[in-house]
Kinemage of the C-alpha trace (Angstrom):
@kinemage 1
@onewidth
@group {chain A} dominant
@subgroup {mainchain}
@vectorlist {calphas} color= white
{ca unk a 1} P -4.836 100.166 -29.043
{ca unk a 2} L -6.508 103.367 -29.654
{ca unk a 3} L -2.875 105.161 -29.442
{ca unk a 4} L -2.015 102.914 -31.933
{ca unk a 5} L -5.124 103.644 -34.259
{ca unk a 6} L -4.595 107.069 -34.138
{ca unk a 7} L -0.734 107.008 -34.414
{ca unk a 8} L -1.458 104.635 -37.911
{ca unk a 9} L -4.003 107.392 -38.918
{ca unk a 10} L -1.991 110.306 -38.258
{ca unk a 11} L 0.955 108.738 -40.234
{ca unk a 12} L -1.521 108.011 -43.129
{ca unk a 13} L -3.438 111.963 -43.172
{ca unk a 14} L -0.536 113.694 -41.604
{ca unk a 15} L -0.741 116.250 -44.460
{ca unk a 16} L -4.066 116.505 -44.528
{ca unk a 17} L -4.458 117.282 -40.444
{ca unk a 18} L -1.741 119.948 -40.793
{ca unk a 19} L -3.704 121.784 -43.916
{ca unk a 20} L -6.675 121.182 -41.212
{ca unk a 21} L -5.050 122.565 -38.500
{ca unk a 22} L -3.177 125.573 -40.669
{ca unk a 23} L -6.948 126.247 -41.958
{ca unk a 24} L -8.088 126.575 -38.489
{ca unk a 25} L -5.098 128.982 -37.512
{ca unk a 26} L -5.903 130.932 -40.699
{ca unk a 27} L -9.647 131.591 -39.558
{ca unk a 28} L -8.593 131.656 -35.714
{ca unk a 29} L -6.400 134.865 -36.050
{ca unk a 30} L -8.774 137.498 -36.919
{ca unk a 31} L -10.759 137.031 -33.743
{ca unk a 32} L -7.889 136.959 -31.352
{ca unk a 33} L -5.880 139.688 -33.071
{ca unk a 34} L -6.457 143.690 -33.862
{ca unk a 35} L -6.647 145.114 -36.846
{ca unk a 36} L -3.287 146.355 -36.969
{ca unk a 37} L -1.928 143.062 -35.667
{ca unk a 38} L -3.784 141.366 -38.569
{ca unk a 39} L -2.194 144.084 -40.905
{ca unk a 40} L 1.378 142.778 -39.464
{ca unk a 41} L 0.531 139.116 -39.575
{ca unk a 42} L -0.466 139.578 -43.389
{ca unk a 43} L 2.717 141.659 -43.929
{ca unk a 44} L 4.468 138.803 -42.594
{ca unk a 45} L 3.031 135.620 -44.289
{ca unk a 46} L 4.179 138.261 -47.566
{ca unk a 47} L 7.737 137.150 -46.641
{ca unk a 48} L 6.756 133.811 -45.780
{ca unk a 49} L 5.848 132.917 -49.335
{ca unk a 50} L 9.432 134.297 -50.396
{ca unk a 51} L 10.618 131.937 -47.489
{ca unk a 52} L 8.830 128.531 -49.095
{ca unk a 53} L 10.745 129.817 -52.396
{ca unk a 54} L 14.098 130.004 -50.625
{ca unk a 55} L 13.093 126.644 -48.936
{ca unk a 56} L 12.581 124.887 -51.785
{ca unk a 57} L 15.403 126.839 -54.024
{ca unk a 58} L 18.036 126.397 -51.498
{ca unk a 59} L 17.329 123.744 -49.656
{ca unk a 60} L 16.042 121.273 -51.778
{ca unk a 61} L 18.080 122.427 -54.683
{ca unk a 62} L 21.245 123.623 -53.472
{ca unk a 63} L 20.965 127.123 -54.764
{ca unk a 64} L 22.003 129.615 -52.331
{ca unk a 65} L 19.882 132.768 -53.691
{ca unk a 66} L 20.619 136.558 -51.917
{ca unk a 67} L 18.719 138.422 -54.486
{ca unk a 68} L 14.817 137.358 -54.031
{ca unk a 69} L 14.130 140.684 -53.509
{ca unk a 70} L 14.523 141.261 -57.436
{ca unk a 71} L 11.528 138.996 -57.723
{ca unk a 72} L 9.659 139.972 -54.891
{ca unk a 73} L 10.338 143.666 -56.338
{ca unk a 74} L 9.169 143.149 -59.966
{ca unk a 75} L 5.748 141.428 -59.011
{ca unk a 76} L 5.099 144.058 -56.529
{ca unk a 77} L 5.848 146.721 -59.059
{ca unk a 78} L 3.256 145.155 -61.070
{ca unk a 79} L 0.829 144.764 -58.994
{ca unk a 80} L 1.754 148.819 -57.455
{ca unk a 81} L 1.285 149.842 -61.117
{ca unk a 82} L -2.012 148.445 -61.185
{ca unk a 83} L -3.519 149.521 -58.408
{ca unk a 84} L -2.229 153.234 -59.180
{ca unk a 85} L -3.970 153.066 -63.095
{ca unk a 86} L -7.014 151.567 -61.447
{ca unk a 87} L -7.335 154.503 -58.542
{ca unk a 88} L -6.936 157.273 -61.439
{ca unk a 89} L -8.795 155.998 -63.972
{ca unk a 90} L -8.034 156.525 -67.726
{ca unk a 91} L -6.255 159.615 -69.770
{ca unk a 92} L -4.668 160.152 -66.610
{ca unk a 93} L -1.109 160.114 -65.198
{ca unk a 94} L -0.092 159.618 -61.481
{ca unk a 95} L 1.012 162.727 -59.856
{ca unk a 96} L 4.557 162.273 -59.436
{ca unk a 97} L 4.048 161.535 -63.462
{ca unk a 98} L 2.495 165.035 -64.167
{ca unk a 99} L 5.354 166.703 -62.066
{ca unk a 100} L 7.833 165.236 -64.650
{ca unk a 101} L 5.721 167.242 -67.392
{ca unk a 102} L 4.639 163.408 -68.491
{ca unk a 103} L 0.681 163.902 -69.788
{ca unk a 104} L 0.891 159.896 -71.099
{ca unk a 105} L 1.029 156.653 -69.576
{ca unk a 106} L 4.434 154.892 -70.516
{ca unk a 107} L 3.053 151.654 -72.580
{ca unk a 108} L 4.893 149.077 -69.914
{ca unk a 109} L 2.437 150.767 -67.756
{ca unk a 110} L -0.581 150.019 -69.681
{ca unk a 111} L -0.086 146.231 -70.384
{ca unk a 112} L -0.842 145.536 -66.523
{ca unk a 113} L -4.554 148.359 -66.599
{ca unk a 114} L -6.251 145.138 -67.342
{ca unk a 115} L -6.881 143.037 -64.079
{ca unk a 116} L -6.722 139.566 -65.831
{ca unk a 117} L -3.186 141.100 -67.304
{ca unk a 118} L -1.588 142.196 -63.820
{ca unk a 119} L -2.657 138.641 -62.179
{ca unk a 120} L -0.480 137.077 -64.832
{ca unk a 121} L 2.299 139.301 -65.051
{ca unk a 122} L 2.803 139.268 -61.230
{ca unk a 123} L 3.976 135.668 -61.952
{ca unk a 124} L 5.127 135.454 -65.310
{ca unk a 125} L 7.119 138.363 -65.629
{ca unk a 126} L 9.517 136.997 -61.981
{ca unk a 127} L 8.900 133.562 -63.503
{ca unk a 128} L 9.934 134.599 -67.032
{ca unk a 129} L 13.002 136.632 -66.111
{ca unk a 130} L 13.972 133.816 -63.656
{ca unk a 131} L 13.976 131.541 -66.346
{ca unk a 132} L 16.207 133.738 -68.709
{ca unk a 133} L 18.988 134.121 -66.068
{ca unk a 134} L 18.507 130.622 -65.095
{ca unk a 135} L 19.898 129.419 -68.467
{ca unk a 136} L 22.364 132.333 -68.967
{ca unk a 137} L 23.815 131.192 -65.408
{ca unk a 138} L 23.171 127.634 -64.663
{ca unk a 139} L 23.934 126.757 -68.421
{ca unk a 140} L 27.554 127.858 -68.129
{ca unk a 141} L 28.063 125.639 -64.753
{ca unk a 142} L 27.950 128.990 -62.458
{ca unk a 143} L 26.930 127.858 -58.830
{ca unk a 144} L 27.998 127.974 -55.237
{ca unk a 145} L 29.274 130.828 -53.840
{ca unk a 146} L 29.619 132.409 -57.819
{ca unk a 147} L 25.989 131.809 -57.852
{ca unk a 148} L 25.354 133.892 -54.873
{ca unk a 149} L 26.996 136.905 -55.179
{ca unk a 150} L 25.536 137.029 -58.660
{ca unk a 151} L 21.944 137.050 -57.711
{ca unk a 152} L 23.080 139.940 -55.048
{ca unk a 153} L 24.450 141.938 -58.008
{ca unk a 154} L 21.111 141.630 -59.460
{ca unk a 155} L 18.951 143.149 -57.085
{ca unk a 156} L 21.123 146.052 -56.058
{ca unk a 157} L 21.416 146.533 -59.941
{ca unk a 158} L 17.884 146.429 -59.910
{ca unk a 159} L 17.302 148.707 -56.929
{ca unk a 160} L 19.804 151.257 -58.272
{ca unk a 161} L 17.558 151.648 -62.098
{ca unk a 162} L 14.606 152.030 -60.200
{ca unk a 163} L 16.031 155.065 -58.362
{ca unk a 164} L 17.082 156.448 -61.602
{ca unk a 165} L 14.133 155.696 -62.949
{ca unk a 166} L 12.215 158.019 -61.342
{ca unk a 167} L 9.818 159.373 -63.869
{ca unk a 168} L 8.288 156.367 -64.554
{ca unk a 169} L 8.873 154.584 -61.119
{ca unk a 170} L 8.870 156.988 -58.445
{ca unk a 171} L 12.297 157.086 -57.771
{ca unk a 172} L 13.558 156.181 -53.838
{ca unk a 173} L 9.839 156.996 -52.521
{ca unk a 174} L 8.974 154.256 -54.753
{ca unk a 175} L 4.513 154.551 -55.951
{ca unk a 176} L 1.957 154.519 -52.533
{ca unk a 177} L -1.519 155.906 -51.846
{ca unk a 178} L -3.533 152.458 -53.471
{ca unk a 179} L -7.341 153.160 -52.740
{ca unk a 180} L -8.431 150.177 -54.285
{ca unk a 181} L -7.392 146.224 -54.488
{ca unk a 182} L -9.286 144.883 -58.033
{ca unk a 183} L -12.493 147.279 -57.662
{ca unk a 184} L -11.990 147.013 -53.295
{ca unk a 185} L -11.564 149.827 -50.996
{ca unk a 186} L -8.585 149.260 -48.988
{ca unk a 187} L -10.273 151.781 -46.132
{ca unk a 188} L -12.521 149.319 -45.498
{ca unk a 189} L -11.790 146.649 -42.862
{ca unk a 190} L -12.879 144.122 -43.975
{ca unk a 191} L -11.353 144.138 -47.038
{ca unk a 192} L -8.588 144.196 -45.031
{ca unk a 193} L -9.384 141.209 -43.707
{ca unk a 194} L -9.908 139.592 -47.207
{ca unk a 195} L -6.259 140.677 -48.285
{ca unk a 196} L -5.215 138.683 -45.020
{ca unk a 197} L -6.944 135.828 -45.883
{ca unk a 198} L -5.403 135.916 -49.722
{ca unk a 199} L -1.655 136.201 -48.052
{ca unk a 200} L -2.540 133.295 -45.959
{ca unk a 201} L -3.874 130.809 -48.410
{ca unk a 202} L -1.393 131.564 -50.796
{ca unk a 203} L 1.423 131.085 -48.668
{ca unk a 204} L -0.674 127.839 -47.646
{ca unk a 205} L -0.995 126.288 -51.581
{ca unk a 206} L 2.941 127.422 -52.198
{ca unk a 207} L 3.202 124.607 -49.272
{ca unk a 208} L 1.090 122.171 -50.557
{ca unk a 209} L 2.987 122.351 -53.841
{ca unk a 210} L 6.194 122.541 -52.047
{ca unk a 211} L 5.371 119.275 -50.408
{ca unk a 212} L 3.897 117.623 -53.725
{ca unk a 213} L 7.483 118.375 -55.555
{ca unk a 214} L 9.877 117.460 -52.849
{ca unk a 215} L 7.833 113.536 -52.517
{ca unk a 216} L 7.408 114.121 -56.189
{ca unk a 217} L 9.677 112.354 -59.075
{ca unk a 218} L 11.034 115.840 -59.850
{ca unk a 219} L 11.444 115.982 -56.122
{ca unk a 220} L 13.934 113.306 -56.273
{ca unk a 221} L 15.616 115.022 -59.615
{ca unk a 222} L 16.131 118.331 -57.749
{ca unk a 223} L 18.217 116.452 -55.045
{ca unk a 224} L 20.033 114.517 -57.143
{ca unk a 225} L 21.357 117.472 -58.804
{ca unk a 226} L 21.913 119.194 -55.588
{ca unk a 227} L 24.214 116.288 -54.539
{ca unk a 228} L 25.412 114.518 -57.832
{ca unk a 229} L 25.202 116.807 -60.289
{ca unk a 230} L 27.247 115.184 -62.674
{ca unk a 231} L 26.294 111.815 -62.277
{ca unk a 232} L 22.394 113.119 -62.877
{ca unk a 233} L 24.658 114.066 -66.292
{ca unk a 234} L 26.042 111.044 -66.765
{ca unk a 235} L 22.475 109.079 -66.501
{ca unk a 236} L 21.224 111.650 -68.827
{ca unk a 237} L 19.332 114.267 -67.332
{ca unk a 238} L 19.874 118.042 -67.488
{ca unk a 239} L 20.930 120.001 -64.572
{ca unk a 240} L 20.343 123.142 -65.707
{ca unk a 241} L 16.740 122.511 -66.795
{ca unk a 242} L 15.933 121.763 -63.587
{ca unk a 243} L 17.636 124.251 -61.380
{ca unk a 244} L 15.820 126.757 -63.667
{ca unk a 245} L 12.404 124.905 -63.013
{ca unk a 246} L 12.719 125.095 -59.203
{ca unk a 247} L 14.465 128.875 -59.494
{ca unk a 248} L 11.555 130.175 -61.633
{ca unk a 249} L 9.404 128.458 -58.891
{ca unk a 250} L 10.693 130.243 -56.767
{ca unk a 251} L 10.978 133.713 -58.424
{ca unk a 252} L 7.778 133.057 -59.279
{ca unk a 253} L 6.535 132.372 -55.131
{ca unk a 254} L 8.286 135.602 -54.559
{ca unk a 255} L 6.446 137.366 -57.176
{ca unk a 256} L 3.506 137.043 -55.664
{ca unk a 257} L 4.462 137.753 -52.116
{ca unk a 258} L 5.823 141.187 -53.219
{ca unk a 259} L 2.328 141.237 -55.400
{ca unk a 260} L 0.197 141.223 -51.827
{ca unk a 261} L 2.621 143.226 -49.980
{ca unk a 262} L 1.556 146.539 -51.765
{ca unk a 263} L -2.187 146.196 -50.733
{ca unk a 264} L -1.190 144.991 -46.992
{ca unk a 265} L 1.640 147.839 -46.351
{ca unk a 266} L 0.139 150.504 -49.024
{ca unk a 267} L 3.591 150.794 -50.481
{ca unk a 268} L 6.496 149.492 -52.640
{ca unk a 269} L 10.026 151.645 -52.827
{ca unk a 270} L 13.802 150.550 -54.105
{ca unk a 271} L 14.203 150.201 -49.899
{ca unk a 272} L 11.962 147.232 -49.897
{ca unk a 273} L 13.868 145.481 -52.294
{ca unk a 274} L 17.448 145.895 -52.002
{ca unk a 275} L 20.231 143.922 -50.836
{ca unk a 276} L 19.730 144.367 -47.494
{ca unk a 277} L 15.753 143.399 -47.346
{ca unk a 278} L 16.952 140.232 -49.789
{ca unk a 279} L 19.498 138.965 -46.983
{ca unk a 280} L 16.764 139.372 -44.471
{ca unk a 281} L 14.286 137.196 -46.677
{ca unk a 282} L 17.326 134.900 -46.087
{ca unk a 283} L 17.780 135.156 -42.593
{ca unk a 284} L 14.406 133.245 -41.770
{ca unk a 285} L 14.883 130.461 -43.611
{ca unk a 286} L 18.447 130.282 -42.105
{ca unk a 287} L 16.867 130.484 -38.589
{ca unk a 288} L 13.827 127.892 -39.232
{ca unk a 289} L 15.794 125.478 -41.230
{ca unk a 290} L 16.216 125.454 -45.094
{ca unk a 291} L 15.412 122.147 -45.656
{ca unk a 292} L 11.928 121.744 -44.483
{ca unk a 293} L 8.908 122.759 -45.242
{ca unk a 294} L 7.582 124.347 -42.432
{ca unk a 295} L 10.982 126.097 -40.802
{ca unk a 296} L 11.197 128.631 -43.608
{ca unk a 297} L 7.590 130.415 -42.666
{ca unk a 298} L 8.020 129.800 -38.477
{ca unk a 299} L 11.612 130.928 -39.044
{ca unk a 300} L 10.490 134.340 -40.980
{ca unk a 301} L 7.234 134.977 -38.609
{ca unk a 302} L 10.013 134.815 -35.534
{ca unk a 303} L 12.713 136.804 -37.600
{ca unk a 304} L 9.755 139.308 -38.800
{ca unk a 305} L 8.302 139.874 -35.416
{ca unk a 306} L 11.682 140.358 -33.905
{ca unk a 307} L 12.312 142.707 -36.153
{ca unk a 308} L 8.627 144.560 -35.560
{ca unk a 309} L 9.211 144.578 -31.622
{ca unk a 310} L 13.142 145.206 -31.260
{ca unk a 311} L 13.152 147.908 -34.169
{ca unk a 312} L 10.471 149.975 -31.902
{ca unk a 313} L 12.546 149.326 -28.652
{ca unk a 314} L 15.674 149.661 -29.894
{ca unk a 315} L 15.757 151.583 -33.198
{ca unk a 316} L 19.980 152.007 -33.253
{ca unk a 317} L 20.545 148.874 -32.150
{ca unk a 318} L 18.304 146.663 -34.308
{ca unk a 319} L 20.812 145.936 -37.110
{ca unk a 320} L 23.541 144.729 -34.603
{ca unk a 321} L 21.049 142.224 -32.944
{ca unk a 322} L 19.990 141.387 -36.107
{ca unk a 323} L 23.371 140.424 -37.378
{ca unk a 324} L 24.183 138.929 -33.718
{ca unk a 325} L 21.350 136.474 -34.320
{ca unk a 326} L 22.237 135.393 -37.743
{ca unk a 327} L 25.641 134.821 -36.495
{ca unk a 328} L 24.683 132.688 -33.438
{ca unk a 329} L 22.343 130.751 -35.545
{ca unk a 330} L 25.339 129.573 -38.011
{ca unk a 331} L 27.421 129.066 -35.290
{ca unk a 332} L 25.518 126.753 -33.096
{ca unk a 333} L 22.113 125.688 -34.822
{ca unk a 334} L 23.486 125.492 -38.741
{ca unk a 335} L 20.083 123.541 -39.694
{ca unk a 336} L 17.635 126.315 -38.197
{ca unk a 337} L 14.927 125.260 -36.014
{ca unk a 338} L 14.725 122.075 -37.955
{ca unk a 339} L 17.610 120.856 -37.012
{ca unk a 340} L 15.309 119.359 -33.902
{ca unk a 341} L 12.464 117.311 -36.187
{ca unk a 342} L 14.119 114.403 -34.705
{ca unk a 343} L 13.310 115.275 -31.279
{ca unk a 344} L 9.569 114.353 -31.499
{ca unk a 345} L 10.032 110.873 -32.868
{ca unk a 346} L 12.447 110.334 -30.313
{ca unk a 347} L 10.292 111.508 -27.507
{ca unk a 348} L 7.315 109.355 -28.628
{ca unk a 349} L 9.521 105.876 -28.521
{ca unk a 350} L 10.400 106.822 -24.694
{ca unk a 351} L 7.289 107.524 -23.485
{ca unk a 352} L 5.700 104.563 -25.590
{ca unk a 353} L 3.333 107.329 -27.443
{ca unk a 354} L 1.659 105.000 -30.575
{ca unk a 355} L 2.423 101.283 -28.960
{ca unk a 356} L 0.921 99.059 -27.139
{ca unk a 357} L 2.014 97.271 -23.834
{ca unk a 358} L 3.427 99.586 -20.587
{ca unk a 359} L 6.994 100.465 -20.382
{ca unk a 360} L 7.305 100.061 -24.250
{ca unk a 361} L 9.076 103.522 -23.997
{ca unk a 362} L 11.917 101.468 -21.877
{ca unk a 363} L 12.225 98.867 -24.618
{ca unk a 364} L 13.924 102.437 -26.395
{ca unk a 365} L 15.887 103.562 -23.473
{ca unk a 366} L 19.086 104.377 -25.878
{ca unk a 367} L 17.889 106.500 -28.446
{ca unk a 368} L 19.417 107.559 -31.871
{ca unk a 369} L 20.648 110.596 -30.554
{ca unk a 370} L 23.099 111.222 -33.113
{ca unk a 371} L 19.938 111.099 -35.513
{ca unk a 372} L 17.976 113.289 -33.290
{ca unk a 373} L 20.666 115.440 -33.280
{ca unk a 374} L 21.520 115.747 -37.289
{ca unk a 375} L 18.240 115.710 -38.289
């Protein structure tokens, strides 16, 4: 009875014990981890917010994005540009700036001095610019595959004008040496600690919203245009207004994950953000399962530490296992990691987990399996 009590309770608060349980994670880490582990695990919830983007781009919407790292580049830029106005204070130029002969500010520079400013632009300017090429692209029917390669022409586009603009970007060594984060010194440890705690929560209310649009009514929209696109036109609605909603979501999530990555890794360069860095913002999602909520972030944590412990041990090799993962992941698990959700259900009805009477596992002795399976 009290299995049964707590299985009925669980079912009803299930969100609400795993925002309970990711809180407790969240304040759990910095005690069990060092400093520089911390740094890492901040660095990598940065790519998780991209991740619950993808997620909910991709696999609740059907849109197969390879160039997040445009988004993720522009609101890191911001927040880089910032950061570097803030640390030299004002009538001054940066130093790589002053090398060019440049004794004045560019005025893109100076809309994002004010902190109020760069908050905002770190989402509206992906969210805006998302929204633009949503309706250039999704209004003229482009999607699939077309779709795809598209977005990848964008960032490498992208990566290649920051390189050539150097004067006013840095070039390939992109801007680094922040002091401050809005008015905190970034020596300081604990601040350090404050940035993790920003990363974490934000990737935890991208989540929450996540979850409140997928069992939303919109929820339901996004699918239906992911499966029946033109039936959703035949009953009225407007496809392309809502793959740009969920796209500038997601450019918008991205935004800010390449917003927090400047304070966390100290600096933003065309390297971060190119094609290559976009596919690997892919790969995670691919490995924890596109279309839940929770594979995207465990699949880029396991892709992100892989890379963090087999780049150091094998520095040559890296990119092969890399690739050798991806392709074993397509191959044999297409649905990531959540491609086993079913499992758990399944393993509660035959050990009788939430109902009442013994052997009630028995009364489930042939399971689903080709649900547990396809899940």
């Amino acid at each position: 009875m009290n299995n049964l009590n707590l299985s009925e309770l669980y079912a009803k608060h299930k969100v609400w014990f795993a925002v309970v349980i990711a809180v407790a994670l969240i304040f759990l880490a910095p005690a069990v981890l060092s400093s520089y582990n911390l740094g890492l695990l901040a660095k990598y919830l940065c790519y998780a917010m991209v991740a619950v983007g993808i997620g909910l781009a991709w696999g609740q919407g059907g849109m197969l994005t390879l160039g997040q790292g445009l988004f993720f580049g522009l609101g890191a830029y911001v927040m880089a540009i910032h950061m570097k106005l803030s640390d030299i204070g004002a009538g001054q130029v940066p130093d790589f700036m002053a090398q060019y002969g440049i004794d004045q500010v560019p005025g893109f520079w100076e809309l994002f001095r004010n902190p109020v400013m760069a908050v905002i632009g770190i989402v509206a300017v992906p969210g805006i610019i998302a929204a633009v090429l949503g309706l250039l692209v999704f209004g003229r029917g482009v999607r699939g595959a077309y779709f795809a390669i598209l977005s990848q022409a964008l960032v490498a586009a992208f990566a290649v004008l920051l390189i050539g603009q150097s004067k006013t970007t840095g070039g390939t060594n992109g801007l680094s040496d922040f002091k401050g984060f809005f008015g905190y010194d970034l020596t300081d440890p604990a601040n350090k600690q404050m940035i993790y705690y920003i990363c974490a929560f934000c990737v935890l209310v991208m989540m929450l919203l996540t979850y409140w649009i997928r069992h939303s009514f919109m929820g339901e929209l996004v699918i239906g245009v992911r499966d029946q696109e033109n039936r959703m036109k035949f009953l009225g609605y407007n496809p392309a207004s809502i793959k740009v909603f969920v796209f500038s979501l997601a450019a918008m999530f991205a935004g800010v994950g390449g917003a927090m990555f400047v304070p966390v890794v100290g600096i933003i360069s065309p390297s971060d953000i190119g094609v290559t860095p976009s596919i690997l913002m892919l790969a995670g999602v691919v490995i924890g399962g596109r279309t839940t909520l929770l594979g995207p972030v465990v699949g880029t944590l396991i892709v992100r530490f892989a890379e963090t412990q087999l780049s150091e041990a094998y520095p040559s090799a890296w990119t092969y296992i890399e690739g050798a993962m991806f392709i074993l992941v397509i191959a044999f698990v297409p649905m990531g990691l959540g491609q086993f959700k079913g499992v758990w259900p399944w393993l509660k009805d035959r050990i009788g987990i939430g109902k009442s009477g013994v052997g009630a596992g028995a009364a489930s002795a042939v399971p689903t399996s080709a649900k547990a399976v396809k899940a």
